[in-house]
N, C-alpha and C positions, 0 to 999 in steps of 0.2 A: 644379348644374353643377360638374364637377371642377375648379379650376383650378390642379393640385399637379403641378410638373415632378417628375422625378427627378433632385435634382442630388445629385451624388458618395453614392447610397444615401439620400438624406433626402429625404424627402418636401417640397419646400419650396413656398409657397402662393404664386402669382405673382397677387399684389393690390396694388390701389394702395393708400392710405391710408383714402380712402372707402369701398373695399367690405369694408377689415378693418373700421372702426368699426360697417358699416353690421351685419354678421357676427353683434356681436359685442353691438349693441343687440337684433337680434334674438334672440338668444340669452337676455337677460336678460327680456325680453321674454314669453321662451316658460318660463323659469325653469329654466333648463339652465343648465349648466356647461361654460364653454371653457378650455381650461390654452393659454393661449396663449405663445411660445418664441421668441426671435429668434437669429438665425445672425450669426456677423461670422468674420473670417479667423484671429482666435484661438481660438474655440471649436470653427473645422474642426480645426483644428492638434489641440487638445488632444483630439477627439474619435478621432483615429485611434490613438489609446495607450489609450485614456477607454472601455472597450465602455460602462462604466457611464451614464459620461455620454450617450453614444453613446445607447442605450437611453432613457433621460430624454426625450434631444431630442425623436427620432423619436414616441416614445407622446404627442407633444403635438397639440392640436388641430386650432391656427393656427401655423406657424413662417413668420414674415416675413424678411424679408432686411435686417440691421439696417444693415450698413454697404453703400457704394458698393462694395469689392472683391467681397463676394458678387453685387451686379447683374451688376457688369463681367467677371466668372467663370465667371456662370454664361449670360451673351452669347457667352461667348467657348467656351463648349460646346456653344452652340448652342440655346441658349433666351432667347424672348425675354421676360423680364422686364420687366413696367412700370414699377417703379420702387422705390425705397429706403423703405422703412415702418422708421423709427426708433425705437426701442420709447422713447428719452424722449419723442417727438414723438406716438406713439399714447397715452402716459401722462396728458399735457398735454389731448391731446382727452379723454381718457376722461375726469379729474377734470372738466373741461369740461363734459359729456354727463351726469354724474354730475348735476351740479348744475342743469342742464335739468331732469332728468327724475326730478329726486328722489331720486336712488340716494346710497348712502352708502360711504364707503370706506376701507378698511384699510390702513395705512404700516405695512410690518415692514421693518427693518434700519437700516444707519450707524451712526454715534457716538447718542447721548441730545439732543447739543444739535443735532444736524444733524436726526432725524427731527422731533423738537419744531419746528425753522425751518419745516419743507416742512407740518408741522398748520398753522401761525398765518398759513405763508404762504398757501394755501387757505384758509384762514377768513377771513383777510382780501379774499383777491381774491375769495370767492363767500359762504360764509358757513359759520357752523359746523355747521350742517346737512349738509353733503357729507361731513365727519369721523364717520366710526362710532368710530373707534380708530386709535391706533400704539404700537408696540413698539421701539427700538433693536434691531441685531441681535446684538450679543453675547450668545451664551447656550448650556450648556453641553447634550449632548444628552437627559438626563434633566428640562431645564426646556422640553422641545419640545410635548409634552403640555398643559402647563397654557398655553401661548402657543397652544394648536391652538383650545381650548376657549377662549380669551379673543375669539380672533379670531370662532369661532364664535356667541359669547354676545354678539356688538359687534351681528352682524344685520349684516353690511358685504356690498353687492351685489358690488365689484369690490376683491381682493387684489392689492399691488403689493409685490414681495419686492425690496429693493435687499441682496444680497450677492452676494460674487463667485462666479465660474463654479469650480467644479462645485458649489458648496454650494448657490445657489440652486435650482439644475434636482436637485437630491437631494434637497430639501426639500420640492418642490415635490410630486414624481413622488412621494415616499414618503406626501403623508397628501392628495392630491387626493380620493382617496376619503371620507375622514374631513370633505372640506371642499365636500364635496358641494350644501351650499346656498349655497356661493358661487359667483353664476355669470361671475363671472372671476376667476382666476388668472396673476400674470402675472410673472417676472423682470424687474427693471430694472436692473441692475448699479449700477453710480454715479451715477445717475440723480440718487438727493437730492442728491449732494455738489454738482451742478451748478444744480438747480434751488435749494438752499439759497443760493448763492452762494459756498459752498466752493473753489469750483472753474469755474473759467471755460470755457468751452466755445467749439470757433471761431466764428470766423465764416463768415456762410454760403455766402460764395463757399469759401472752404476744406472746406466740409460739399458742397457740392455737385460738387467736382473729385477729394472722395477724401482728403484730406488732413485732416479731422478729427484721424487716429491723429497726424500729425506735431504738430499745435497741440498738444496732451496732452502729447506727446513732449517738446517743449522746453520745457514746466513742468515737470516731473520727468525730467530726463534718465538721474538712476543710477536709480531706479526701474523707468522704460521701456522703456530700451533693450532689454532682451533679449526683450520681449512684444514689440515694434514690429518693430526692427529685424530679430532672429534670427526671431522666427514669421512678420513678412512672406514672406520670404526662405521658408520652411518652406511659408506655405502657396501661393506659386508654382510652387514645387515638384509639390505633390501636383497645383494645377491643371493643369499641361506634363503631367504624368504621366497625366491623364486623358484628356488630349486625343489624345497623340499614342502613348501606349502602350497604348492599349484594346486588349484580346485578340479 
């Protein structure tokens, strides 16, 4: 069963949490490969300059609706969306599921002591069993190779790439091929900095009215502001413009 709207050209997968995870077991299951991608109101933004990126997204498997402004955006076009699949929150199940079911898994990106936290902290909470490998993500693009082939050589069922957007979904999109026996692939953004405790993340009354981006916001205000404040604003914009200017 198809269940992919068409919101603003991207194919987005209108699933709840359960039937990604369920997707996505299957998948691993059958020894396939999912490049799975999530949307939020920054990466629309940056996708309509981005063909590249643009391109990336779209060729991905599974594209979830990471934040609440894509639900409420893409209701407000006229689809009904079930609900918000947060890719920290699919992450968390997967290491989760991981550890159920015996699968093992792959940390690339952040600082050295942030990826290092998010191994020990999994080892801790399940056991070192679920860790095939991690990487930090600094690395310059001729050390990409010998980190494809590490990843490779770990035997890891599911990849979690924490770098930012467009480096992640370029990375991803460029050696999916080459990473073929992994049967997930998956962008997290900042994912470690938050599950390491880097980085505090709202709370859920705030995650669940949309305000996430604002809690972030006022821990790093010169940082933010202009991803928050100016791209909100930006990607309103292109929403109004879909709605009420369609040709």
């Amino acid at each position: 069963m198809d269940n992919k709207v068409n919101f603003l050209g991207i194919p987005l997968d209108n699933l709840s949490m359960s039937e990604t995870l369920e997707r996505i077991e299957n998948s691993i299951f059958s020894n396939n490969q999912i490049h799975h991608c999530v949307i939020n109101a920054g990466k629309i933004v940056k996708m309509q300059s981005d063909k590249k990126l643009q391109e990336s997204v779209i060729s991905s498997d599974i594209i979830n609706a990471d934040g609440m402004s894509i639900v409420w955006a893409a209701r407000f076009l006229g689809y009904k969306i079930k609900e918000r699949v947060a890719g920290i929150d699919l992450m968390e199940n997967l290491v989760k599921l991981a550890h159920k079911k015996k699968y093992k898994c792959f940390f690339l990106g952040a600082k050295e002591k942030v990826v290092k936290k998010i191994s020990d902290h999994y080892s801790n909470i399940y056991s070192t069993q679920v860790i095939a490998g991690y990487r930090n993500g600094y690395f310059d693009n001729h050390e990409e190779k010998m980190i494809i082939d590490q990843i490779i050589k770990s035997k890891a069922n599911l990849l979690f790439v924490a770098m930012t957007s467009p480096k992640k979904e370029f990375f991803l999109n460029k050696y999916k091929a080459e990473l073929k026996s992994i049967n997930l692939i998956m962008g997290v953004g900042g994912s470690f900095d938050v599950i390491s405790g880097e980085v505090k993340r709202a709370p859920e009354f705030m995650q669940k009215v949309g305000l996430e981006w604002f809690y972030r916001f006022v821990q790093e205000p010169k940082r933010m502001w202009k991803r928050y404040l100016i791209g909100n604003i930006q990607f309103a914009i292109i929403i109004f413009k879909a709605r009420f200017l369609k040709s």
